[in-house]
N, C-alpha and C positions, 0 to 999 in steps of 0.2 A: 644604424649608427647611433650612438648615443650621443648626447646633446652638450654643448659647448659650456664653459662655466666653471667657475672656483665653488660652486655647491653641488657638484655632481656626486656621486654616491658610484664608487669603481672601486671593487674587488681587484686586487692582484694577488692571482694563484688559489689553485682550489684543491688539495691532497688527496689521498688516494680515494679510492672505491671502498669505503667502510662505514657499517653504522654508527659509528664511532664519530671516523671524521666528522662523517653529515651534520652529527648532534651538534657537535662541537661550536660548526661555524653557523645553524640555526640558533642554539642557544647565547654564542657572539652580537648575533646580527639583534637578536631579540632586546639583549641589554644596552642595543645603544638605539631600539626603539624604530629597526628597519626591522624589515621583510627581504625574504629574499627579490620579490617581484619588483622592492623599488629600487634595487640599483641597477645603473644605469651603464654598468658596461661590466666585461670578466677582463683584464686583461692576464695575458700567460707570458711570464717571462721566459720559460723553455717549455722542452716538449716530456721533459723525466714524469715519469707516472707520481712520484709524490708532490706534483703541482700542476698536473692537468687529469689527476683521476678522476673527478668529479664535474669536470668541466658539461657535460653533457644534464647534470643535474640542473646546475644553473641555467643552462640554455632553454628549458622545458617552463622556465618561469617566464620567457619573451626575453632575455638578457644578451645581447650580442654581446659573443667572445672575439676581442682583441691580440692580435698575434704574430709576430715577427715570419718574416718566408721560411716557409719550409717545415715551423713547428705543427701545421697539418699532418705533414709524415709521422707525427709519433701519435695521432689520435685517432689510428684504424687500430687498436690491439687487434695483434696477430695477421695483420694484411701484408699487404706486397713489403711495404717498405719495411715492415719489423724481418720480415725471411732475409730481405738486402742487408738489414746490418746485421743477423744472425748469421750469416752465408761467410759475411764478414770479418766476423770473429773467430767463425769455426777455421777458416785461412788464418790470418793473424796467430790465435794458441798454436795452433800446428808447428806453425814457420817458426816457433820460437823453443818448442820441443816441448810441447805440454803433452803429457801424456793421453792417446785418443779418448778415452773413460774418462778422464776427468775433462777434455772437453766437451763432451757430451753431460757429467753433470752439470757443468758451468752452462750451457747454452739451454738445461733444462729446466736451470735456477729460472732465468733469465726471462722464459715463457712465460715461467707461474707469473709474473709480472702479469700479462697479460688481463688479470681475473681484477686486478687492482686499476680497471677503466676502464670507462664506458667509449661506442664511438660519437666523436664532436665534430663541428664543421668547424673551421674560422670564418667570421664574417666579416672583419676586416683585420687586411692585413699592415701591418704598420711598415713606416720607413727610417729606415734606419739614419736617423742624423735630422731627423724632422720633431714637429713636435706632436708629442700625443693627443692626439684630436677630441678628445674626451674633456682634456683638462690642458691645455698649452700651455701651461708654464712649467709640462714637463718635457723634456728632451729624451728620447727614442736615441739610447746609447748600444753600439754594437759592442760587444764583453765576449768572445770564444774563448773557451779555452774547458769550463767547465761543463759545458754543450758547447755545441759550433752555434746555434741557432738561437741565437741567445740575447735580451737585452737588460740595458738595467733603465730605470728613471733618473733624470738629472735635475732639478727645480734648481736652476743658477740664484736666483732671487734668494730665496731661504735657504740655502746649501745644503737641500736634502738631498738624497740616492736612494732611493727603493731599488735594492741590489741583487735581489733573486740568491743565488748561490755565489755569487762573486766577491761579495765580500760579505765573512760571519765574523760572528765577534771573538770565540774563544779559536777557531783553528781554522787552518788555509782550506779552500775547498779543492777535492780533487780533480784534475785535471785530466777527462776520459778520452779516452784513445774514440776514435769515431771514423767510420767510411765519409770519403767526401762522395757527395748526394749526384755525382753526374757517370757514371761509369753504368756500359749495359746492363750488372750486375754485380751482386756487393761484394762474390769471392774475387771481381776486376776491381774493385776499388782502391783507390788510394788513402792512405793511413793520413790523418788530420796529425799536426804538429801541435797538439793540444799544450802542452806544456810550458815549449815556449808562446806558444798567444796568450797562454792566462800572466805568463813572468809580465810579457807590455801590456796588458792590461792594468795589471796591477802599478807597476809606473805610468802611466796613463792619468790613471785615477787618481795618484797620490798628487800630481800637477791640477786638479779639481780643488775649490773651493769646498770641502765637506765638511758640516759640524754634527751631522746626523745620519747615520744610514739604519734604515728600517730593511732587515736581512729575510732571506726566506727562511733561519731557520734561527730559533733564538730571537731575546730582545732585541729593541732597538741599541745603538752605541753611539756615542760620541768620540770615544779615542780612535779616529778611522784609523792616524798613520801607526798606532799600536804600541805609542812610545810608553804606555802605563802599564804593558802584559809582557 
């Protein structure tokens, strides 16, 4: 568990499996005079491979990875649970008349995924509507819509959101079709209503105090309700 406090040193999110990335966030961490070994916690706001690819790197420095239920399932590339949402999909195209071939490219695209993560445990799991144990003055917000397993950060005090994929600055994020995680198997699963949970999310959010949101992808912003774009 990492340790309590407003000077804690916590990662959130760590992109794919490339030497690239790696460099990127060592020669990050180096100009502001960390190491990877001194921060004090990873947290993951989903389980998409360009924000838990590397997660298994940080973990190798002693770093507990922090992570909402369920985002374990996307950090076995190519295990049980990636076949269930694969099994998933290959139902799903079918049902809706995609051509057999090109579901088969699509679910092969989908693999090569796979090569972009490592596997990671989570060692703790957070709760959704509490606060982040790491740093408590941020609030553990549940966001579906663009995963189902998904959080953002809330700091009501300073009116930040560390918002993962929920909210960017220049374009809405997509809202992915996903098996819900309880059926024997994923070609039995039920279709997540992803679309509309990201619509109430985003009225949700707009009812938040925000003058900052730090995005997974892109700068930071301050126009959250988007009345300047």
């Amino acid at each position: 568990m990492c340790p309590h406090g407003w000077h804690v040193k916590v990662l959130v999110d760590y992109g794919p499996k490339h030497p690239d990335t790696e460099s990127a966030l060592f020669d990050g961490l180096k100009e502001l005079g960390l190491s990877s070994s001194e921060l004090d916690g990873l947290v993951l706001t989903h389980g998409h491979v360009d924000h838990v690819g590397l997660a298994a790197t940080i973990a190798k420095y002693g770093v507990p990875i922090l992570a909402p239920p369920l985002v374990d399932t996307w950090l076995d590339p190519g295990g049980i649970w990636d076949q269930y949402r694969a099994a998933f999909n290959d139902r799903l195209y079918k049902s809706i008349g995609m051509p057999s071939e090109l579901v088969d490219k699509t679910l092969s695209g989908m693999a090569m995924l796979h090569a972009l993560a490592e596997p990671a445990v989570v060692d703790v799991e957070l709760v959704y509507g509490k606060a982040l144990p790491c740093m408590p003055q941020f609030q553990v917000l549940h966001v579906p819509g663009h995963a189902q397993h998904v959080l953002a950060l809330y700091d009501k005090s300073a009116s930040i959101l560390i918002g993962g994929d929920q909210l960017l600055p220049k374009i809405s994020s997509n809202a992915l079709i996903e098996p819900a995680m309880t059926a024997p198997s994923g070609d039995k699963a039920a279709r997540t209503k992803s679309l509309l949970q990201y619509r109430r999310n985003l009225r949700e959010l707009k009812n938040l105090d925000l003058q900052v949101v730090y995005p997974g992808h892109g700068e930071e912003f301050t126009d959250v309700a988007g009345g300047d774009r």
